[in-house]
C-alpha atoms as one frame of an Amber mdcrd trajectory, in Angstrom:
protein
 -63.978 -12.358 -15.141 -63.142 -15.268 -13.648 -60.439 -16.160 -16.051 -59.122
 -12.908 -15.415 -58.953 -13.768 -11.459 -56.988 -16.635 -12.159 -54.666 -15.331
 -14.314 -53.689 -12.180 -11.902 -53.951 -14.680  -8.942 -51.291 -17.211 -11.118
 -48.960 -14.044 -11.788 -48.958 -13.113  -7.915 -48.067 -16.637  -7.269 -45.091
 -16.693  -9.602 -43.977 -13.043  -8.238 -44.155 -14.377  -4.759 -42.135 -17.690
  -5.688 -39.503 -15.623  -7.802 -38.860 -12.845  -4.983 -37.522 -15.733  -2.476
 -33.966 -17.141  -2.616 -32.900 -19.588   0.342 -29.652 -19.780   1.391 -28.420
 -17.029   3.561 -27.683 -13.348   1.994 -23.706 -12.566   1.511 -22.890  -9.415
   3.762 -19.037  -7.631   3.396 -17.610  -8.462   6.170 -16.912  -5.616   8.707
 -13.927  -4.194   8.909 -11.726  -4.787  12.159 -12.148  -2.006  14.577  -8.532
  -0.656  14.931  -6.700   2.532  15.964  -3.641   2.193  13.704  -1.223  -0.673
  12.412   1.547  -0.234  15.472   0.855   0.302  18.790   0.510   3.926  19.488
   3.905   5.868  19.795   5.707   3.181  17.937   6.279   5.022  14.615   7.248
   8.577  14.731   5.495  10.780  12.532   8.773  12.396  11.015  11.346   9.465
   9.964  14.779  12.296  10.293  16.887  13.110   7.713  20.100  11.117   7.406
  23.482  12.627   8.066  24.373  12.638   4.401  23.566  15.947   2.723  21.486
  14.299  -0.506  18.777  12.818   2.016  15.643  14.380   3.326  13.527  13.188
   6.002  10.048  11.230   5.557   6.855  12.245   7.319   3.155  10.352   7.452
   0.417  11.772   6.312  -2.604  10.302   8.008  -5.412   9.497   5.442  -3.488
  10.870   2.062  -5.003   9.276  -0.675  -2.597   7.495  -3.227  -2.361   8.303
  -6.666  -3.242   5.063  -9.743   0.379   5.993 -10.885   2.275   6.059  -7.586
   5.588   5.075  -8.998   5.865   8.565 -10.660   6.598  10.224  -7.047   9.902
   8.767  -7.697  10.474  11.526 -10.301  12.267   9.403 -13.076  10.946   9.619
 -16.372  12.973   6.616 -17.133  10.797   4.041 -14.336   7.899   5.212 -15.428
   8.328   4.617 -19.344   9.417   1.191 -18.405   6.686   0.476 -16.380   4.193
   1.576 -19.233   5.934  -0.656 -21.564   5.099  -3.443 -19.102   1.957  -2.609
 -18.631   1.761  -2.976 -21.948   3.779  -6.340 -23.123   3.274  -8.313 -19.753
   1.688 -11.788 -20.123   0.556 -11.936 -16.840  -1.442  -8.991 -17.029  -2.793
  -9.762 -20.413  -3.928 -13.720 -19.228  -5.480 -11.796 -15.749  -7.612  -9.895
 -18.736  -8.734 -12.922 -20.285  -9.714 -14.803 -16.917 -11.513 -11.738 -16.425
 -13.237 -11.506 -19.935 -14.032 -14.974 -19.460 -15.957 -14.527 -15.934 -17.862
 -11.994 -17.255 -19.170 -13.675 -20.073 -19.979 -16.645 -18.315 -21.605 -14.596
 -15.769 -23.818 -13.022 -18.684 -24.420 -16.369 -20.475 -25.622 -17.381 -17.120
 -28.119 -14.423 -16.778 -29.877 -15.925 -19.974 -31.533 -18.686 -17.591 -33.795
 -16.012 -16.190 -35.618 -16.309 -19.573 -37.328 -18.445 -21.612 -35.417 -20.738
 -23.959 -37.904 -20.595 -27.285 -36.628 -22.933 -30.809 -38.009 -23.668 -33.741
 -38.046 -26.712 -35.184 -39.202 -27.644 -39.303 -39.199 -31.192 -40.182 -40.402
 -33.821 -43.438 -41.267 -36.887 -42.434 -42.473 -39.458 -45.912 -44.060 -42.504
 -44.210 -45.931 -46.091 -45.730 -48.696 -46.629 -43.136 -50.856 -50.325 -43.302
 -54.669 -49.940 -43.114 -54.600 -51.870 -40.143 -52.606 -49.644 -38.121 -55.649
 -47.286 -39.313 -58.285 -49.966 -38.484 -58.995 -50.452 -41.877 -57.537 -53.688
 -43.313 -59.406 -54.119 -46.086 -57.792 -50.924 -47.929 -54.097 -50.991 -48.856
 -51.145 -49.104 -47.630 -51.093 -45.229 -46.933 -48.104 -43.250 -48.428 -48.118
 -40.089 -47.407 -45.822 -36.759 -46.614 -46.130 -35.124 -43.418 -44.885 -31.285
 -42.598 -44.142 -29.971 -39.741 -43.400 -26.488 -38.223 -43.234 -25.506 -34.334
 -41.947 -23.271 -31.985 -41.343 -24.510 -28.587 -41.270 -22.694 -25.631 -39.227
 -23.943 -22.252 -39.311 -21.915 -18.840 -38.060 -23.283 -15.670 -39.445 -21.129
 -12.611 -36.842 -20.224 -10.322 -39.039 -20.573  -7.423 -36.661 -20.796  -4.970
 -33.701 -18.841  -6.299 -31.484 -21.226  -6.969 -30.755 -19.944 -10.711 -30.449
 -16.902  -8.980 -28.060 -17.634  -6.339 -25.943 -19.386  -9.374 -25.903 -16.330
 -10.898 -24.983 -14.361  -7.758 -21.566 -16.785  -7.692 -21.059 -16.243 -11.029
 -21.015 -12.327 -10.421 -18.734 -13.006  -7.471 -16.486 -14.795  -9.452 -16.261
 -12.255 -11.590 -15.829 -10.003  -8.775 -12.787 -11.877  -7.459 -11.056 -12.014
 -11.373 -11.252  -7.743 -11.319  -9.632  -8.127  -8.116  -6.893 -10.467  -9.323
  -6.090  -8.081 -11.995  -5.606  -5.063 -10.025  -3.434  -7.396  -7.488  -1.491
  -8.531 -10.788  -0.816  -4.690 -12.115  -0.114  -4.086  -8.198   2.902  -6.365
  -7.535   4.167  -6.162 -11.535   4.956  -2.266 -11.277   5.804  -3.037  -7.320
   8.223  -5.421  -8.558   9.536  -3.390 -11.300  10.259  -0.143  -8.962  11.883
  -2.671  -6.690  13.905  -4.189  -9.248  14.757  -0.625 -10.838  16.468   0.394
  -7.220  18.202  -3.027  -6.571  19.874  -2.201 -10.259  20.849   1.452  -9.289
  21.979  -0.176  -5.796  23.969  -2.876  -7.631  25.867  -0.026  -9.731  26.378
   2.420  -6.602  27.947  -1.136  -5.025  30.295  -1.287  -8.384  30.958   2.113
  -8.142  31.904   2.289  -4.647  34.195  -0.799  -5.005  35.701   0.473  -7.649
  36.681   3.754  -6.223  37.841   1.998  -3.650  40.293  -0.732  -5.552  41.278
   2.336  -7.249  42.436   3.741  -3.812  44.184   0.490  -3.186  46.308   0.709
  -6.321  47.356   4.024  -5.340  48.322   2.502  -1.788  50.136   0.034  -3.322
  51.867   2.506  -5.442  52.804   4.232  -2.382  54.179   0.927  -0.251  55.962
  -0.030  -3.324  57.658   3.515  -3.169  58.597   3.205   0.238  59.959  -0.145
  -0.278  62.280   0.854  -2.771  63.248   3.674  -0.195  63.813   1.114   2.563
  60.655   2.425   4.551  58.352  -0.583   3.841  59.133  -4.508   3.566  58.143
  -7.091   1.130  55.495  -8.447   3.413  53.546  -4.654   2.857  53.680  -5.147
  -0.749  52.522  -8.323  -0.421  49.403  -7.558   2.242  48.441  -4.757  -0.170
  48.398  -6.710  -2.776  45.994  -9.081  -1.274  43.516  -6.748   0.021  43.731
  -5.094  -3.450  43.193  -9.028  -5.288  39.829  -8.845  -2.285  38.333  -5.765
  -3.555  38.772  -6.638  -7.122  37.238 -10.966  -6.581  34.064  -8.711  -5.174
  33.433  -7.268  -8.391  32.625 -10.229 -10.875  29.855 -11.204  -8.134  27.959
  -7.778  -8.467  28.151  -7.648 -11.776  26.494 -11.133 -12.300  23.884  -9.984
  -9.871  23.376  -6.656 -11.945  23.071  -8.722 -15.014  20.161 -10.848 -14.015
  18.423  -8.186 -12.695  18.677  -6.817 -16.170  17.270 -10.013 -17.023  14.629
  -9.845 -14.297  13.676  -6.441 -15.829  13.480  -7.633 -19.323  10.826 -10.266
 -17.591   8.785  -7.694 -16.672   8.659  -5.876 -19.309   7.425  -9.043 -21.813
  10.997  -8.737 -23.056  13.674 -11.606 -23.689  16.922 -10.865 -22.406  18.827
 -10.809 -25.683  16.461  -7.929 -26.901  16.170  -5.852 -23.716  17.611  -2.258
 -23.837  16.024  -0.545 -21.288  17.674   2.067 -19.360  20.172   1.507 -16.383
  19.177   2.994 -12.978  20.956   4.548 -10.821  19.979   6.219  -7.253  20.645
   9.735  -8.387  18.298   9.291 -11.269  15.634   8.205  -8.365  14.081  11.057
  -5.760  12.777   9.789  -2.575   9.283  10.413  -1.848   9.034  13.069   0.807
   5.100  12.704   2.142   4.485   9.303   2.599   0.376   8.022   3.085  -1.153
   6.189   5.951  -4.467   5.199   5.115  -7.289   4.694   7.680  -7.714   1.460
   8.796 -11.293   1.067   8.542 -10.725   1.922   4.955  -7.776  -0.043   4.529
  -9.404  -3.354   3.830 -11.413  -1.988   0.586  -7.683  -0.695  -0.706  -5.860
  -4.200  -0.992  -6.731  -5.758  -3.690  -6.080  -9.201  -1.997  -8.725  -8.476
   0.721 -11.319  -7.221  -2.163 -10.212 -10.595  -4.032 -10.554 -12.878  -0.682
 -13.973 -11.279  -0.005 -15.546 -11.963  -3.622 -14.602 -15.590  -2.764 -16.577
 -15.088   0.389 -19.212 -14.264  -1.363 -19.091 -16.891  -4.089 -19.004 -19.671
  -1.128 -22.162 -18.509   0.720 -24.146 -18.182  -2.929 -23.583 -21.683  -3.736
 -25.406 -22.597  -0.089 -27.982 -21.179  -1.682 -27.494 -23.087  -4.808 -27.563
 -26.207  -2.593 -29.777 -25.499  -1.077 -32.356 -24.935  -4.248 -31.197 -28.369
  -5.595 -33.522 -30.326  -2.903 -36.587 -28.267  -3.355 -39.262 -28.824  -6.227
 -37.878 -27.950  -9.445 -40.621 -26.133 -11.789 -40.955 -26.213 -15.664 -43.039
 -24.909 -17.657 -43.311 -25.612 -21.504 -45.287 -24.856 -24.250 -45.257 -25.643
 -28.408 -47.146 -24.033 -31.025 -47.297 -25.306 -34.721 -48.797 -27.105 -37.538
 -48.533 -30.119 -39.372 -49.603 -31.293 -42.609 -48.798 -33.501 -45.751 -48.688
 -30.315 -48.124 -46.074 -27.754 -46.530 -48.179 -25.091 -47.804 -51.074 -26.290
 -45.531 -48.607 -26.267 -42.582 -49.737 -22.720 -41.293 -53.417 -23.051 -41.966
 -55.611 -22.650 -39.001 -56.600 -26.642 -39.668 -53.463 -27.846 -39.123 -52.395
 -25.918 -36.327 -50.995 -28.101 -33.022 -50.161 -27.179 -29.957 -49.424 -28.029
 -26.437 -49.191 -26.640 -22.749 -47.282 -28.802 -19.717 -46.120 -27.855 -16.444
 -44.096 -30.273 -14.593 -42.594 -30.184 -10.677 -40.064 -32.910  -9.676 -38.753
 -33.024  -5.655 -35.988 -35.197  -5.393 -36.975 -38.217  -2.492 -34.080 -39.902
  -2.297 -30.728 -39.778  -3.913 -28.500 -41.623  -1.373 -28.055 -38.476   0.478
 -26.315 -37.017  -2.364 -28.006 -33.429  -1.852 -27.651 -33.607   1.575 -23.980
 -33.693   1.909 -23.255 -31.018  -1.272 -25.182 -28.823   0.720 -23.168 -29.356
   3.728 -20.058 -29.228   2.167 -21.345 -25.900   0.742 -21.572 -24.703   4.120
 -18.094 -25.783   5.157 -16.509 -23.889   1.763 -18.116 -20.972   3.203 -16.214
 -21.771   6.342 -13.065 -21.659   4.978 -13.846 -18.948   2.683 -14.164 -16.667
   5.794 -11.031 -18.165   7.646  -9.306 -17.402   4.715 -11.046 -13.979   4.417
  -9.902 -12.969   7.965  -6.314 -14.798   7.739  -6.179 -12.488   4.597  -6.837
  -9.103   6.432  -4.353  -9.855   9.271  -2.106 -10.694   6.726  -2.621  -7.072
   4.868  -2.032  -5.617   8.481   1.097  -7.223   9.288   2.303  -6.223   5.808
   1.623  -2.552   6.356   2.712  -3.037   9.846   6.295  -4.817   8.821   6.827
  -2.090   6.652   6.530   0.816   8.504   8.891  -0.645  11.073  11.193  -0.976
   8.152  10.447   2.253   7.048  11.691   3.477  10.825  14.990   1.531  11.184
  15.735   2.244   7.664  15.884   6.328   8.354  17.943   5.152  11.373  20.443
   2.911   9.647  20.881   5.331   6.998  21.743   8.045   9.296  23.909   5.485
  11.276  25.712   4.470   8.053  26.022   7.927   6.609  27.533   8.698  10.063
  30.065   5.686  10.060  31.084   6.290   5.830  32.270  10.252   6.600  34.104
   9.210   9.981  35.749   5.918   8.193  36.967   7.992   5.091  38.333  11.032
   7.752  39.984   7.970   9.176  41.449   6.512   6.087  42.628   9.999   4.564
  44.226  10.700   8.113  46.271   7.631   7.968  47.028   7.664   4.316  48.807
  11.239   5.205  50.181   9.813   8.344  51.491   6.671   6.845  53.434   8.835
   3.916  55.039  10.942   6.338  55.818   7.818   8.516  53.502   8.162  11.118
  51.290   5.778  11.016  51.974   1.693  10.162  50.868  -0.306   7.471  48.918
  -2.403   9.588  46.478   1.065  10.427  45.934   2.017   6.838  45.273  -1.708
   5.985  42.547  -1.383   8.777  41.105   1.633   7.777  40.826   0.631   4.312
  38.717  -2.435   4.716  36.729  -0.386   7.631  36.078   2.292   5.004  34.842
  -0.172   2.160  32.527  -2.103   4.422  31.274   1.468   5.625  30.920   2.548
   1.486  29.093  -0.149   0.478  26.730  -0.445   3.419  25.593   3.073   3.167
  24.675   2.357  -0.828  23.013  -0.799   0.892  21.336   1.221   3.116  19.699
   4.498   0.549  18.721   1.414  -1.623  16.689  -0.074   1.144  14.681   2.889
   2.015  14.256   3.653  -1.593  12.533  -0.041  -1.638  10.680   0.004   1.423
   9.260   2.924   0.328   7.232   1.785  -2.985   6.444  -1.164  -0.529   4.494
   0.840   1.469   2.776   2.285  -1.403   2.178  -1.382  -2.371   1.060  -3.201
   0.710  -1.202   0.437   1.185  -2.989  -1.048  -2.227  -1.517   0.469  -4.788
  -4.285   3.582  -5.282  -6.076   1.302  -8.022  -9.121   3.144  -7.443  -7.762
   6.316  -9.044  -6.639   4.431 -12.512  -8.974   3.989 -15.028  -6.474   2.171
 -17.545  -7.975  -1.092 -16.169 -11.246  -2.547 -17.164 -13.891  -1.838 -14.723
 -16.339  -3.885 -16.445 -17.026  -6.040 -13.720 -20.970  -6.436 -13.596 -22.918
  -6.350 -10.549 -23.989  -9.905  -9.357 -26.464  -7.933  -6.530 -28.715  -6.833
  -9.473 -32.225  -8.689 -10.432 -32.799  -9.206 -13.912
């Protein structure tokens, strides 16, 4: 009975040492208490509908969620086969799932210290022993042949939680690679929408240029007419000539830019350049997206990846206080071997040559030059600058949101303003060009309204492209909607959890 007592009083003890951890208890930090991202008033709800007839107009939706494949709003079939081949071929995403992979097997090799660590060990040992080392030195040498077998059993008692807390890091760690991931898929398909529209701007650019050296060749045509006819001089060849020459030394600069972004795609897709074919964008192929999200801003902070990734880091820093923390308190073994030994191995597992052993050890660290000491307070200031970083991170993810939905406002504005300017520049231009025939007008006007007509032209293209990419980055500083994919591993596992 009494054994009994001591045995349910020694398991109590070891429940009551093993439910403790020290070191202070991670807690997600609380969102900031904010009404919106702008100051109230700042961003209408309804960005208007430009003055050119293939726009519409853009309108918030407070609290719509976002959808895991939010580049397919943009209705081309093309984008979003090219992003699924670079989902598919990129190398950053595929070393992101290896970090990952590797946290969470570390994290479950880890776990295994909440057990005992049991071996076996078989040896042969053939040994000459004097009769003195037996007290006996009037008989001659012993040679004999000793067996062993034994299974030895190691525990160390996490008493204070320290393994624990270790483990709790490790989980956070793991925590913060699934995080990296999703911010990885996030700005590859961000950056492959974006690139997709600077392409289809790049070509609208070409085009527009093009149409609009081809108008100067027909000038010219013109001028040269009316110079043979005595109504036009050499020096209006000559000035047509050079604002035709202009136009034209434009167009090898765009179409180096459109060929590295070609390249740039080919990047993203895990392509090399030589062997890229993907398709070539243009803005008609793309369809603005009409209802545009605005996600709460309590909830905003568990959308961005970066904030999820920021706070597993967080968390990682205050468990290894507690790992610190464990180091300076009594560590607590336990060990145990059971066996036999004998000089015939077939005797080794008879109940005469059995062996065995119990031990329990404690060692407290007294002095170690203040070693502990100071990795416990610089423990404490990690976790310090875990959380400045943490709460640089969210303001960060609010300016972001906040930047873009300004941009999101003048854009709608400077496309109408642009669309505006193009229709009254080429009215202006046609009116001259008809005035200038009929000898109504100088050369000097239709030389103005030509160049006021391209830079009108190719700032409008300027101006749909930018809309068209401030739009997916709202969609990407809002977080992407990686919560409503499941073509990423969730396999994260749940440092919180007791074993």
């Amino acid at each position: 009975m009494i054994r009994h007592n001591y045995i349910a009083c020694g398991a109590a003890l070891a429940c009551v040492l093993t439910a403790c951890a020290v070191g202070p208890n991670f807690k997600t930090p609380v969102a900031p208490k904010t009404a919106g991202f702008t100051p109230r008033g700042e961003i209408p709800a309804q960005l208007e509908a430009a003055a050119s007839p293939d726009t519409q107009a853009q309108h918030f939706v407070d609290g719509l969620d976002i959808q895991g494949q939010w580049w397919t709003l943009f209705q081309s079939p093309a984008l979003n086969a090219l992003i699924e081949r670079a989902l598919s071929n990129s190398p950053t995403l595929e070393a992101a799932t290896a970090a990952l992979r590797q946290a969470n097997e570390t994290l479950a090799a880890e776990r295994g210290s909440f057990f005992p660590s049991v071996s076996a060990a078989a040896g042969v040992q053939r040994q000459k022993v004097p009769g003195a080392a037996l007290g006996a030195p009037q008989i001659p040498s012993v040679i004999y042949t000793l067996n062993s077998a034994t299974l030895n059993v190691s525990y160390t008692l996490d008493a204070f939680g320290g393994i624990r807390r270790q483990v709790e890091s490790l989980g956070a760690q793991a925590e913060y690679e699934r995080y990296a991931l999703e911010a990885a898929y996030l700005s590859l398909t961000a950056n492959l929408v974006t690139a997709a529209i600077t392409e289809a701007s790049l070509r609208a650019q070409l085009a527009a240029t093009q149409d609009i050296a081809d108008s100067q060749r027909t000038q010219l045509d013109i001028t040269q007419r009316r110079f043979h006819a005595g109504g036009a001089s050499r020096a209006d060849i000559l000035q047509q000539q050079a604002v035709l020459q202009s136009t034209l030394a434009t167009l090898p600069a765009l179409r180096t830019q459109l060929a590295q972004q070609r390249n740039l795609l080919a990047a993203y897709a895990g392509a090399l350049p030589a062997d890229y074919a993907g398709p070539e964008f243009t803005l008609d192929t793309l369809t603005l997206p009409v209802e545009l999200p605005l996600s709460v801003p309590s909830k905003f902070v568990e959308q961005r990846p970066d904030v999820r990734e920021y706070s597993a880091l967080l968390h990682e820093a205050t468990a290894q206080i507690g790992v610190a923390t464990a180091n300076m308190l009594p560590q607590i073994t336990l060990s145990g071997s059971y066996g036999g030994e004998a000089t015939s191995f077939s005797n080794v597992f008879s109940p005469a040559s059995v062996v065995w052993s119990l031990a329990a050890s404690a060692t407290q660290p007294i002095f170690k030059g203040g070693q502990l000491l100071h990795q416990r307070r610089a423990a404490v200031a990690a976790a310090q600058q875990a959380a400045a970083n943490y709460r640089a991170t969210v303001i960060t993810a609010f300016q972001n949101v906040s930047d873009t939905l300004y941009a999101l406002k003048g854009d709608a504005e400077a496309l109408d303003a642009q669309a505006l300017a193009e229709q009254t520049a080429a009215q202006s231009l046609n009116l001259v060009q008809v005035q200038y025939k009929s000898g109504a007008a100088s050369y000097l006007q239709v030389l103005s309204a030509e160049q006021t007509y391209q830079s009108a032209a190719v700032a409008l293209v300027k101006a749909k492209a930018q809309r068209y990419a401030d739009t997916a980055a709202l969609f990407q500083a809002l977080g992407g909607g990686w919560w409503n994919r499941n073509d990423v591993a969730r396999n994260t596992i749940d440092s919180r959890k007791e074993p």
